[in-house]
C-alpha positions as CSV (number, residue, x, y, z in Angstrom):
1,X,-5.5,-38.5,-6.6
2,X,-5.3,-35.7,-4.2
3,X,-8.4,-33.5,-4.5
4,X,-8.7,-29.6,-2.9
5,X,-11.5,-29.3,-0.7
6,X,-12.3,-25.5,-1.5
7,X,-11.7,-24.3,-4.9
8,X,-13.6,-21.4,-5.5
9,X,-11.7,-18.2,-4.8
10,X,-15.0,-16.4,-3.1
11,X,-14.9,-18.8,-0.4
12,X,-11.0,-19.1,-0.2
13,X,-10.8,-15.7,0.3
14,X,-13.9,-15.7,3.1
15,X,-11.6,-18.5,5.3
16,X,-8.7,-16.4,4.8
17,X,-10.6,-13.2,6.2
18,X,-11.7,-15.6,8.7
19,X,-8.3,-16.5,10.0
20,X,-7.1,-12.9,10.0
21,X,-10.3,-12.3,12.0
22,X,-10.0,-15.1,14.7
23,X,-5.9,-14.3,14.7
24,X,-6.0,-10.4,15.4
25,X,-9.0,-11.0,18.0
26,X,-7.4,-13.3,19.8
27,X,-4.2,-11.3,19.8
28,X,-6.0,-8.7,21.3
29,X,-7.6,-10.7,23.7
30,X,-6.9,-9.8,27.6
31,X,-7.4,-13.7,28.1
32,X,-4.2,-14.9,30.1
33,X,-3.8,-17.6,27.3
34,X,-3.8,-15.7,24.6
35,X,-1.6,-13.0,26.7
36,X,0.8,-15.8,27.1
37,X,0.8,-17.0,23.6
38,X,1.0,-14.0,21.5
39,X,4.0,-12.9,24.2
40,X,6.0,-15.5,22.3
41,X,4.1,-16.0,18.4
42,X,3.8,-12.9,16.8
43,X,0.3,-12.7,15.4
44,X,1.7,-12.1,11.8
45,X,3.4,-14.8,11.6
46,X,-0.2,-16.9,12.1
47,X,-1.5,-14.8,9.4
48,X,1.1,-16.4,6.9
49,X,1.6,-19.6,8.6
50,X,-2.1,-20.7,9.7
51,X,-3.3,-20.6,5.7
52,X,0.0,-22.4,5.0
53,X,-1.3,-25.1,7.1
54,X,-4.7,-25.5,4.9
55,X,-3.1,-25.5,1.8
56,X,-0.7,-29.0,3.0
57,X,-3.9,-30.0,4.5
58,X,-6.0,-30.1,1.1
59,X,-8.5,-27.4,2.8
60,X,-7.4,-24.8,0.1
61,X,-4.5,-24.1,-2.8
62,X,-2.3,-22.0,-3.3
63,X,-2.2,-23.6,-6.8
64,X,-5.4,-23.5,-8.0
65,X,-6.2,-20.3,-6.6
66,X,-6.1,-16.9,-8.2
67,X,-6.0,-15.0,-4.8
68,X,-2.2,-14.2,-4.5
69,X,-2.6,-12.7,-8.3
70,X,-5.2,-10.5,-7.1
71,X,-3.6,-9.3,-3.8
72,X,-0.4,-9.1,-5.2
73,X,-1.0,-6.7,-8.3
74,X,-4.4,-4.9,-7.1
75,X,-4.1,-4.9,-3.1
76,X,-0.2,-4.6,-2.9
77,X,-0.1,-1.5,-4.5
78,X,-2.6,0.2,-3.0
79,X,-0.9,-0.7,0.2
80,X,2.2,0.8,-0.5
81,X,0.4,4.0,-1.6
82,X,-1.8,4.0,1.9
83,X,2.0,3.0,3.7
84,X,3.5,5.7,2.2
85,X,1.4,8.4,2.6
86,X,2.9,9.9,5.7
87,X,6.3,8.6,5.4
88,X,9.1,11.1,6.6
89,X,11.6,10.7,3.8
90,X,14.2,12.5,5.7
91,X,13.9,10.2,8.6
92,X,14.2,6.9,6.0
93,X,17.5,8.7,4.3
94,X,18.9,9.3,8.1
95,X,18.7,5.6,9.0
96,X,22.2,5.8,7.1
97,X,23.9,3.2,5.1
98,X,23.6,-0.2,7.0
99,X,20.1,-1.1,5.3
100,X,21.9,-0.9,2.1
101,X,25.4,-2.6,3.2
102,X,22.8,-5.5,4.9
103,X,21.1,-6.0,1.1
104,X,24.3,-6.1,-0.4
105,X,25.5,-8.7,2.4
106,X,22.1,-10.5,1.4
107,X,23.2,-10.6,-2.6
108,X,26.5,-11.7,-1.7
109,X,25.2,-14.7,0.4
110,X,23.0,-16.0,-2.1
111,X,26.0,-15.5,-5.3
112,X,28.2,-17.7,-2.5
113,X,26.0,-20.0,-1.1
114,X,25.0,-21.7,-4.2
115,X,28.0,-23.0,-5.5
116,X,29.0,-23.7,-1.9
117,X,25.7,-25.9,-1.5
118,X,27.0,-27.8,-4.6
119,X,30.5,-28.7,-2.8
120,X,28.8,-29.4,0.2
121,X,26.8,-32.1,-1.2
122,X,28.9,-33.3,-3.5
123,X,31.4,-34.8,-0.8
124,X,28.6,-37.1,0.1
125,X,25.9,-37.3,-2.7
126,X,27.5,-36.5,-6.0
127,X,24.6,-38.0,-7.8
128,X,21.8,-35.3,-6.1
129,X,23.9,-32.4,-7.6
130,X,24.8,-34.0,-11.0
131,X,24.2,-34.5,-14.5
132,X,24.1,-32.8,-17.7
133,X,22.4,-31.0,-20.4
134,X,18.8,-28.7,-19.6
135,X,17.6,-30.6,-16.4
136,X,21.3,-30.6,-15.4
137,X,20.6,-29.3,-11.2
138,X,22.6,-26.6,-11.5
139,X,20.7,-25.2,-13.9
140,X,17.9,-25.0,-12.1
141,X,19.4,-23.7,-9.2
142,X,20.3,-20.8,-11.6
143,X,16.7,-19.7,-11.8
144,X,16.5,-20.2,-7.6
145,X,19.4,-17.4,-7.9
146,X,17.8,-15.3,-10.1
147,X,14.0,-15.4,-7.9
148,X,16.3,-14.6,-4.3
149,X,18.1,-12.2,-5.8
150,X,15.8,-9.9,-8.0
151,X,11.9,-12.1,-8.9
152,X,10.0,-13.6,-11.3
153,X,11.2,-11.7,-14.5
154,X,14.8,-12.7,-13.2
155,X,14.3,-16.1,-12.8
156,X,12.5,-16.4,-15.9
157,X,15.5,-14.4,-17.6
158,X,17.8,-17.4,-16.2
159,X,15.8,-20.3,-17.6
160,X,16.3,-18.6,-21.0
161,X,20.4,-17.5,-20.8
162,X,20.8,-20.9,-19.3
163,X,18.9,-22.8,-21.4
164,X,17.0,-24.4,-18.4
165,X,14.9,-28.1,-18.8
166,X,11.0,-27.3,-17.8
167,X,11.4,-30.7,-15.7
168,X,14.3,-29.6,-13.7
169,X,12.8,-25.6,-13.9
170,X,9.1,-27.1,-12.4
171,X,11.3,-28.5,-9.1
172,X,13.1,-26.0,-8.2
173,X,10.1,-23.2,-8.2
174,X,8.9,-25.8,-5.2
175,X,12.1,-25.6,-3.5
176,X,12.1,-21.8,-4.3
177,X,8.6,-21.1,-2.7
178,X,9.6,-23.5,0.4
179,X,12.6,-22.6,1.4
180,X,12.1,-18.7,1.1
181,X,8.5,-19.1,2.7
182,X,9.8,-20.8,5.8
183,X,12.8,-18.0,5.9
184,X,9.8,-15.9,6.0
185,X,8.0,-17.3,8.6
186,X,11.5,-17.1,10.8
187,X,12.1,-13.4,9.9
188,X,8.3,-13.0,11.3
189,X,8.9,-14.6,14.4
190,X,12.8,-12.3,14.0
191,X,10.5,-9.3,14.2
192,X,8.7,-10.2,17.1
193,X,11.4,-10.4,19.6
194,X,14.1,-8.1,18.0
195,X,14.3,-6.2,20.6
196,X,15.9,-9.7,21.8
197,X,18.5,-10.2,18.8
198,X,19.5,-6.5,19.1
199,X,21.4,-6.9,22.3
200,X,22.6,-10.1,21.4
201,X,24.2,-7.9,18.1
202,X,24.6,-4.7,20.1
203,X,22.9,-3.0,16.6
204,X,22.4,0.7,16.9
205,X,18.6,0.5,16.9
206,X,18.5,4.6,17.5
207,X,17.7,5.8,14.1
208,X,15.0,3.6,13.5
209,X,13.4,4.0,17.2
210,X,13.2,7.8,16.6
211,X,11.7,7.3,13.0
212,X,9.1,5.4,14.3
213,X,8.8,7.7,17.6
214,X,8.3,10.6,14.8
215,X,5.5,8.5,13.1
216,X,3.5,7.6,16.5
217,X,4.0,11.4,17.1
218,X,2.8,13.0,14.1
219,X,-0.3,10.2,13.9
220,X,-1.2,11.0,17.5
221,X,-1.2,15.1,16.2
222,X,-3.3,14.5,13.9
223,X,-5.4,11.4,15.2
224,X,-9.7,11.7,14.5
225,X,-12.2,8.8,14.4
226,X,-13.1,8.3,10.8
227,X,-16.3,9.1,9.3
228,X,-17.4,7.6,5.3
229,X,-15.6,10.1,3.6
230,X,-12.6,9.5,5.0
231,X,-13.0,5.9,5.1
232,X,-14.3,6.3,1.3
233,X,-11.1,9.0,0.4
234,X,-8.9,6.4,1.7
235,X,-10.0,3.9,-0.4
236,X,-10.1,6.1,-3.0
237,X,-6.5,7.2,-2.9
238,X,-5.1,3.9,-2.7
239,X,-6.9,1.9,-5.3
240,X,-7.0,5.0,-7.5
241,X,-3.3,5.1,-7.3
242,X,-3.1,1.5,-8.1
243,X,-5.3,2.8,-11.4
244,X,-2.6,5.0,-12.2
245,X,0.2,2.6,-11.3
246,X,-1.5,0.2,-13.5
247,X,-2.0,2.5,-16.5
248,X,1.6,3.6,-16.2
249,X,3.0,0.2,-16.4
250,X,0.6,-1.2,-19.2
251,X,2.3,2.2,-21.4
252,X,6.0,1.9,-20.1
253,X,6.7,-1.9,-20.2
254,X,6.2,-2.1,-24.1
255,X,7.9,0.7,-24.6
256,X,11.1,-0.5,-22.8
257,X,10.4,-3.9,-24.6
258,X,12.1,-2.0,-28.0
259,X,15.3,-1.7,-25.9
260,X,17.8,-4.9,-25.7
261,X,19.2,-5.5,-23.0
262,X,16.8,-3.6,-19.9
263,X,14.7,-7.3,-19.7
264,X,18.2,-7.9,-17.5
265,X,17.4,-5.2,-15.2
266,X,13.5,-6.4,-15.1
267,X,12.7,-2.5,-16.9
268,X,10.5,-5.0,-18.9
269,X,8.7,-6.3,-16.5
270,X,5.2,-5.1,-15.8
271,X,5.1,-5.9,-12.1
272,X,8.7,-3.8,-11.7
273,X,7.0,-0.7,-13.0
274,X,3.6,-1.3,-11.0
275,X,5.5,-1.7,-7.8
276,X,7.9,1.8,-8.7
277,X,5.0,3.7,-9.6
278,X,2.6,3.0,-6.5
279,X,5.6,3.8,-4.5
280,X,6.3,6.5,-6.0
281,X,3.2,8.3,-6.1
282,X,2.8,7.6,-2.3
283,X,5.7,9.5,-1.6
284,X,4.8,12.4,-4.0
285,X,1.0,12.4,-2.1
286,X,3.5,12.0,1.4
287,X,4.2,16.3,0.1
288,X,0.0,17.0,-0.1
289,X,-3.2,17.3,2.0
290,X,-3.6,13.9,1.8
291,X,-0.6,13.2,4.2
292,X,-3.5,14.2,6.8
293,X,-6.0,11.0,5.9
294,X,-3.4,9.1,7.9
295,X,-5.1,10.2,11.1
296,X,-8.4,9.0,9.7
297,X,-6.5,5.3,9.3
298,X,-4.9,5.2,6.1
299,X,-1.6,3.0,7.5
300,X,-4.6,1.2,9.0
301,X,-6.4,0.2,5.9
302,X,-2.8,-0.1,3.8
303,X,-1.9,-3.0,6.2
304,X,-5.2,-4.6,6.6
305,X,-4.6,-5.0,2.4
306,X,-0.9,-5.9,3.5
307,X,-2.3,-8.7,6.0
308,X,-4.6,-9.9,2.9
309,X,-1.3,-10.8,0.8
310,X,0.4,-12.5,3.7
311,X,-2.5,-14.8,4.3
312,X,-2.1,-15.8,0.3
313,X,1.5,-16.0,0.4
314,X,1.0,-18.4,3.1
315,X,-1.2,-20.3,0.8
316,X,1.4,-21.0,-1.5
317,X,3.6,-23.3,1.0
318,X,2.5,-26.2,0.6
319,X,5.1,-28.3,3.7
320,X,4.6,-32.3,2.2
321,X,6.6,-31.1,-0.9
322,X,9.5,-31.8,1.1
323,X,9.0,-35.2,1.8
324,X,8.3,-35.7,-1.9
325,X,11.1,-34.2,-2.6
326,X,13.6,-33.9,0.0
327,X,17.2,-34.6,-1.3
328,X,16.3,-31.0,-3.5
329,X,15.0,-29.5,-0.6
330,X,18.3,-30.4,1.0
331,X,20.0,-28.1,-1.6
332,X,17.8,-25.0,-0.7
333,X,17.9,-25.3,2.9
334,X,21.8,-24.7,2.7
335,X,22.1,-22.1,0.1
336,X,19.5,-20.3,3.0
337,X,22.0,-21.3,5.6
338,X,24.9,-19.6,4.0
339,X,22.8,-16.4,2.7
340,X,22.0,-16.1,6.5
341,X,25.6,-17.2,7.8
342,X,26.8,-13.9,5.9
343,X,24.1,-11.4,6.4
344,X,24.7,-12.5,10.5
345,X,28.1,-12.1,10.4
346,X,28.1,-8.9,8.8
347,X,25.4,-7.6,10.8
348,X,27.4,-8.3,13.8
349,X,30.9,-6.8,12.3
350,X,28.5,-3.5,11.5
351,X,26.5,-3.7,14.7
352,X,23.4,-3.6,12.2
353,X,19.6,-4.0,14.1
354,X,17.6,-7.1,13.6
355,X,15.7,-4.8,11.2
356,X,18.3,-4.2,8.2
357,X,19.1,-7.9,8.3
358,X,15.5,-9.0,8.0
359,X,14.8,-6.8,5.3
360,X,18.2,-6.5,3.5
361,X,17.5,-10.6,3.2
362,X,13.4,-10.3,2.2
363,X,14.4,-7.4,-0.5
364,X,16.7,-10.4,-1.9
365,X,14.7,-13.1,-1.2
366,X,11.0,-12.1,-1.2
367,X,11.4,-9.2,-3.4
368,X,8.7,-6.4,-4.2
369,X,5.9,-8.3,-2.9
370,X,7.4,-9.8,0.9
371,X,9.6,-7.0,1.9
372,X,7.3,-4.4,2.7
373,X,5.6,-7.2,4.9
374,X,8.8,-7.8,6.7
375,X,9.6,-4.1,7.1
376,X,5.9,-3.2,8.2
377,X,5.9,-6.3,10.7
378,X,8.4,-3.5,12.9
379,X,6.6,-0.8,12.3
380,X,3.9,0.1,9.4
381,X,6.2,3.7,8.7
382,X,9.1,1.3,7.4
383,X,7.7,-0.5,4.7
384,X,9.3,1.6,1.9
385,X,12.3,0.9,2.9
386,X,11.5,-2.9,1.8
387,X,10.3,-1.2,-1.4
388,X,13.0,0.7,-1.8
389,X,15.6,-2.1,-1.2
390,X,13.6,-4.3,-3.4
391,X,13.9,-2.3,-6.7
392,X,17.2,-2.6,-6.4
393,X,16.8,-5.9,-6.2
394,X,15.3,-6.3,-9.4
395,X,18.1,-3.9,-11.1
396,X,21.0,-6.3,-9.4
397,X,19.1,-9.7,-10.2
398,X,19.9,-10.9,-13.1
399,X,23.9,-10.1,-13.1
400,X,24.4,-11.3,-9.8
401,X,22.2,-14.6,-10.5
402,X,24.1,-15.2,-14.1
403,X,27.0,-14.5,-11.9
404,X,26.2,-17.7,-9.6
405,X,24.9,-19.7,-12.2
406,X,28.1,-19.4,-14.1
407,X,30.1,-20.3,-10.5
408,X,27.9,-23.9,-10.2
409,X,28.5,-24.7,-13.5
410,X,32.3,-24.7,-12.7
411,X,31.4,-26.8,-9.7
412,X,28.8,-29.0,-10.6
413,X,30.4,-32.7,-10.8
């Protein structure tokens, strides 16, 4: 019986600090090691995939642990508010229309590439892909569509419509967390060397290099060392929001509950309208005084919060589950393939940057809680874009996801 070395959250979360700690020093290090090695692994990648490595290991779980719950709905949002604070709204609406073409192209991939997976493996293993009734595969596959195209409202919205087996359904939330965990971790390393991928594309990289330009700028203007009010206003502001946020959601979600229908657009979920109202108050406090704290560090703090949530993503992966498992994995791994053949080959058609592709996929993929990880690993200024892209997300997900599953079931053998 496999046993978990460290079970109490306390000391979870002190390794994962830890490993943030060690990662971020060492990154900074002038040590010609380190110099050589963070040259070519981006230090947030580590932050996701070094707690990943624990959790196969039996150090820690991602399963037993109630971390990613915590970051996810109480450090997540204050993030985004702290991210937000001195966005430049103009310069996000001038970075034009690729970032939303590139989602789309995301969307598209996914609606494709699962029936295509099914074909593919049926020429050669007709049994992996078979069967009938709830625990039928493609069923459960449905619920993978629903998660990478909207979240976890979605995908629980597509075990219900299609009547989805809790065997078959158990499965295929492990092959969802793999398989879009270890697209993470390449869209990471993606970030790191973009700069790379972009000539190789020839994407139009302008926009976005004068956004962030505009950012450095106006924090440089503004630019003091912070003292414990700031420090404590920042704090303030972002949790406080999150107060709001939660308060918001706990009155709105019952409310659209009465409605039929708007569980399909994920207005019903609780974590839809937590996400939309940090966000949004972040942008409204972008208009106010408190657009200055980000010279005190208030990006700073937001992705420190941000790096938190990473580390306990990372501690969901656990990378033996595909050994167990691997003729399901096998499924997942090309469904990713053609979500990325398409968003590629679009991006090169459009001459889109590394950047739309990485996020337009993670908005699918990783929704609320991964894109503005994705989007911040280029720049911390961008992560509402991610947001932003993610909602949508949520509003396309179930359609496009009932959609698929109804395109496997005409495949399926």
């Amino acid at each position: 019986m496999e046993t978990t070395l460290f079970t109490n959250d306390a000391v979870v979360l002190g390794i994962l600090i830890a490993i943030l700690a060690v990662i971020f020093s060492t990154a900074s290090s002038s040590h010609p090691f380190f110099k050589k090695f963070y040259t070519y692994v981006p230090a947030l990648l580590l932050c996701y995939f070094v707690p990943s490595i624990f959790n196969s290991m039996g150090i820690i779980s991602g399963a037993e642990s109630n971390l990613y719950f915590v970051a996810s709905r109480y450090l997540l949002p204050a993030s985004l508010v702290l991210l937000t604070l001195s966005i430049d709204m103009k310069g996000i609406i001038s970075l034009g229309p690729k970032a939303i073409i590139m989602f789309l192209a995301g969307t598209v991939g996914i609606v494709i590439g699962g029936p295509l997976a099914i074909l593919i493996i049926s020429t050669f293993a007709p049994d992996v892909v078979g069967g009938a009734g709830p625990d039928a595969v493609w069923r459960g596959m449905a619920t993978i569509a629903g998660s990478w195209i909207g979240g976890g409202a979605n995908q629980t919205a597509m075990k219900e419509i299609f009547n989805v087996g809790d065997e078959i359904f158990s499965a295929m939330v492990t092959v969802d967390v793999i398989v879009a965990n270890i697209w993470l971790a390449f869209l990471l390393y993606g970030a790191g060397i973009s700069a790379r991928i972009d000539k190789i594309f020839k994407g139009d990289t302008s926009a976005i290099e004068s956004l962030r330009e505009k950012v450095e700028n106006y924090r440089l203007s503004i630019a003091r060392i912070p003292d414990l009010k700031d420090l404590t206003v920042i704090v303030a502001l972002g949790f406080g929001m999150t107060a709001i946020a939660h308060v918001g959601a706990d009155v709105i979600t019952p409310f659209m509950a009465q409605f039929e229908g708007l569980d399909r657009l994920s207005l019903t979920s609780p974590f839809f309208w937590l996400i939309a109202i940090a966000t949004t108050l972040g942008l409204i406090l972008s208009f106010t005084r408190a657009r200055q704290f980000e010279g005190a560090g208030a990006s700073r703090v937001g992705t420190l919060l941000l790096y938190v949530l990473v580390a306990t993503i990372g501690m969901q992966m656990d990378i033996m589950a595909i050994i167990r498992q691997p003729e399901l994995f096998m499924i997942g791994f090309i469904w990713m393939i053609c979500h990325v053949t398409i968003l590629l080959t679009v991006a090169k058609v459009i001459k889109a940057p590394f950047f739309f592709v990485a996020v337009g996929s993670q908005a699918n993929v990783g929704g609320a809680a991964s894109a503005p990880i994705v989007a911040s690993a280029f720049h911390p200024a961008l992560a509402p874009v991610g947001v932003l892209l993610a909602v949508l997300g949520y509003a396309l997900g179930t359609y496009a996801a009932w959609f698929c599953g109804i395109l496997m079931s005409i495949v399926a053998p």
